[in-house]
C-alpha positions as CSV (number, residue, x, y, z in Angstrom):
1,X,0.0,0.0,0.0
2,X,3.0,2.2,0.3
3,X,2.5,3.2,-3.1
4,X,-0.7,4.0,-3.1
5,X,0.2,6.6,-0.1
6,X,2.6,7.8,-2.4
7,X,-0.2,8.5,-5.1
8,X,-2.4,10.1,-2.5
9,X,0.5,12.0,-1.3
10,X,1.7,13.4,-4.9
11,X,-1.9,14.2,-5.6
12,X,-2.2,16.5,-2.5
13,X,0.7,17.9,-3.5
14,X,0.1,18.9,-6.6
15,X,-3.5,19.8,-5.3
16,X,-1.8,22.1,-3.3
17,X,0.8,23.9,-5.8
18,X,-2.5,24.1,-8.1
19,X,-4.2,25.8,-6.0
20,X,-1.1,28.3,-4.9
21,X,0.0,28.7,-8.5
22,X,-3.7,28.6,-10.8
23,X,-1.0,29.6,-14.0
24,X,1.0,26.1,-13.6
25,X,-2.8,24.3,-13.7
26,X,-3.1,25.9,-16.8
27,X,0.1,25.3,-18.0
28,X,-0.5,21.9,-16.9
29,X,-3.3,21.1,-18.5
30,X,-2.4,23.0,-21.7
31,X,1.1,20.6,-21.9
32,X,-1.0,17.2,-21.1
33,X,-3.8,17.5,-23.6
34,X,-2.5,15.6,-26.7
């Protein structure tokens, strides 16, 4: 289960850097749509 933690843990994270920094969602989104 450890790396499901990890999962959780990487999507708070980037939850959180989202939510300080609403350009890099953008940006984010922007560089994963194919």
């Amino acid at each position: 289960m450890g790396a499901y933690n990890n999962l959780a843990g990487y999507a708070r994270l980037r939850d959180r850097m989202y939510a300080l920094f609403p350009r890099l969602k953008e940006r984010a989104i922007r560089w994963r749509a194919p």
